[in-house]
Structure formats: C-alpha cells, structure tokens
C-alpha positions in Angstrom: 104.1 72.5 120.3 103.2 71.8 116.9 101.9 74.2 113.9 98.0 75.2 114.8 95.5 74.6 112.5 92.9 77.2 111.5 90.4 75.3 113.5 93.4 74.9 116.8 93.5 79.0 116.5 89.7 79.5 116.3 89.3 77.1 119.0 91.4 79.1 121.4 89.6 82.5 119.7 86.3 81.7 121.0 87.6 81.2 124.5 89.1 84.2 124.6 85.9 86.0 123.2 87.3 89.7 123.5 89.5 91.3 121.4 91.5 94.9 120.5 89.8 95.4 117.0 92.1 97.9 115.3 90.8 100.3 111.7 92.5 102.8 109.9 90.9 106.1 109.9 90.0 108.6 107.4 93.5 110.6 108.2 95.5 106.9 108.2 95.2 106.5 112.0 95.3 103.3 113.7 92.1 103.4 116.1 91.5 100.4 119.1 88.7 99.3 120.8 87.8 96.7 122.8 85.0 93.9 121.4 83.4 91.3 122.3 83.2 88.5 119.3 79.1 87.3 119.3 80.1 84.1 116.7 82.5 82.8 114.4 81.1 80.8 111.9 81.9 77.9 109.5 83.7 80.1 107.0 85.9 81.3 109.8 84.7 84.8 109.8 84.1 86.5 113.1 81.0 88.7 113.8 80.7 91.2 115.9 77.8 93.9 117.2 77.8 97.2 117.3 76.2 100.6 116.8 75.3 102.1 113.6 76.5 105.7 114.4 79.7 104.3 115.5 83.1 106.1 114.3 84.4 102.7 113.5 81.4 102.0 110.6 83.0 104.8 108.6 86.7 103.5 109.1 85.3 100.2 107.6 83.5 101.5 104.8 86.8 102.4 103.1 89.1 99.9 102.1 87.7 97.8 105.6 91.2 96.2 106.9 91.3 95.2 110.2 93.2 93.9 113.1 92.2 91.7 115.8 94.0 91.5 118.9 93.4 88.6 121.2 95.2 88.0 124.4 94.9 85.6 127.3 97.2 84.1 130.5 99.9 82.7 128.1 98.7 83.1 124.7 98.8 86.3 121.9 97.0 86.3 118.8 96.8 88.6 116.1 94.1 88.2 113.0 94.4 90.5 110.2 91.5 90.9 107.5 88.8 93.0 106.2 85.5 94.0 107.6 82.3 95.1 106.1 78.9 96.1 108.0 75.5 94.1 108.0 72.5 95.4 108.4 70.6 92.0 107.4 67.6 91.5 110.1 67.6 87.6 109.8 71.5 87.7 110.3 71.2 89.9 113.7 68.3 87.9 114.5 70.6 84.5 114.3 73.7 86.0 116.0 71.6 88.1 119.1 73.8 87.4 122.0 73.6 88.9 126.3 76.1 92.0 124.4 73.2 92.6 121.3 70.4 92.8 124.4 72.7 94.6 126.6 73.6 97.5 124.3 70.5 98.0 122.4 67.1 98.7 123.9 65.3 96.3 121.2 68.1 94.0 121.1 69.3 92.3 117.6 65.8 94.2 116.5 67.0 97.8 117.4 67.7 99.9 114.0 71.1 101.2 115.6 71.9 97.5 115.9 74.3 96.5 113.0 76.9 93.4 112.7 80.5 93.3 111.6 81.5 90.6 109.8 85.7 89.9 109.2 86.5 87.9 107.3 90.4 86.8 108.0 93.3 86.2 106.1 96.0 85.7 108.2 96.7 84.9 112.4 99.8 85.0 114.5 99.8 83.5 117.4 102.5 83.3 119.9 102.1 81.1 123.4 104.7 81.9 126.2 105.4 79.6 129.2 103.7 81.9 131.4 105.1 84.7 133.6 107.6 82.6 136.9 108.9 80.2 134.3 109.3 83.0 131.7 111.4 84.7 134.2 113.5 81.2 135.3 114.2 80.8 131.7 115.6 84.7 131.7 117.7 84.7 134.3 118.8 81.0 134.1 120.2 82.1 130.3 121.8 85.4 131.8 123.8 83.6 133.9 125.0 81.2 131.6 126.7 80.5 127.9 123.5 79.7 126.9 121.5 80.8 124.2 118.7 82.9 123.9 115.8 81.3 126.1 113.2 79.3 124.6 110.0 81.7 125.4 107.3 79.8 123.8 106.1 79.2 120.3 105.2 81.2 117.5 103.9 80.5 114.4 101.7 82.3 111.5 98.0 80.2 109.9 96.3 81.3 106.7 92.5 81.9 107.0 
C-alpha cells in the first residue's frame, strides 16, 4: 500500500472514533484512558469532551504532550501532539455530540463541560493482514528459507 496522506490517516481516525489518550503526570507517569474523539476539524486537530475536575486537565496544563492510541480489526495508529483545555461556550456549543449530552446533565452548556483540543504533530500507522493470514504468513516463513514475513505496512505522516 502506498504512503498515507494526512487526510488517508484522518480518514481512517474518524472511523475509528475511540482512542487510548495517554498524558504525563505531575510525577512523569504515563496515564491511559479511553476517549471518544467528538470532531476533527480542518486544521487536523482532534477535540475531545471531558470533565473539568478531571485528573487529566492538570496533566495537560503542563507542558500538554499527548498520545493518541487508535486501533481497529487490521489497523494501529499512534498520534503524538500537544493538548490544551477549552472552556469557549460557542466552541462546546459547535462540537455538542450524544457523549457531551450523555456525560453532562446540561450537555455542551454544563460548567464541568470542557473540550480538549490536540493539535498533532506526528502519526504512525501500521495495517496488518489481519489475524488467519497473519498467522499463514508465520508459519508458511517458519517452515521455509524465507525471510521474515511481510506483516503489513507501516509508515510515519507529519501533521
């Protein structure tokens, strides 16, 4: 498969929709948790809601670097970049999404209601042939001269 584009990766991004987003912590700790991405926008930046009294806002409000982990059937993607909280009401009001009225009683409108906005600098993606033919390929090299098996592609985009 050829080199993805920024637009190819953001493409398969938005189908995915949920993600590992990774901070560091005040004592250099990696921290995961599951999110669900509400929009990704023109500039490729990737929004996100959550609550204002959330660990995670203070992990940001350092240096903000990031990690977003994506995974579907066959495909891996990680996004690295830096985060920074929005409290803008018209901003919460344009992105309010089914997660924004789940999680908050008022919605986009709640005060506890904030948005992360990353904006990324780099992606990796790798796709693998899924998990039978990933497993013909192993044991078809293992019994033969062959070299290692061709598990897919990989490949790095700038943001």
């Amino acid at each position: 498969m050829a080199q993805h584009t920024p637009e190819d990766l953001l493409s398969t991004l938005k189908d995915i929709s949920t993600c590992m987003f990774t901070t560091v912590d005040s004592t250099g700790r990696l921290v995961s948790r599951p999110m669900a991405v509400s929009h990704i926008d023109q500039e490729h930046r990737l929004w996100f809601f959550t609550s204002a009294s959330s660990e995670k806002i203070s992990d940001i409000l350092g240096e903000g670097h990031v990690n977003l982990s994506f995974v579907a059937d066959k495909t891996w993607v990680s996004v690295a970049g830096s985060a920074e909280v929005i409290t803008d009401q018209q901003k919460k009001a344009e992105l309010e999404d089914l997660g924004a009225e789940a999680y908050f009683s008022d919605g986009a409108e709640d005060t506890e209601a904030v948005l992360l906005s990353v904006t990324p600098d780099t992606a990796q993606y790798w796709e693998g042939p899924g998990k039978a033919a990933a497993l013909v390929k192993l044991v078809k090299s293992s019994l033969s001269s062959q070299d290692s098996p061709d598990m897919g592609d990989h490949g790095r985009v700038d943001l």
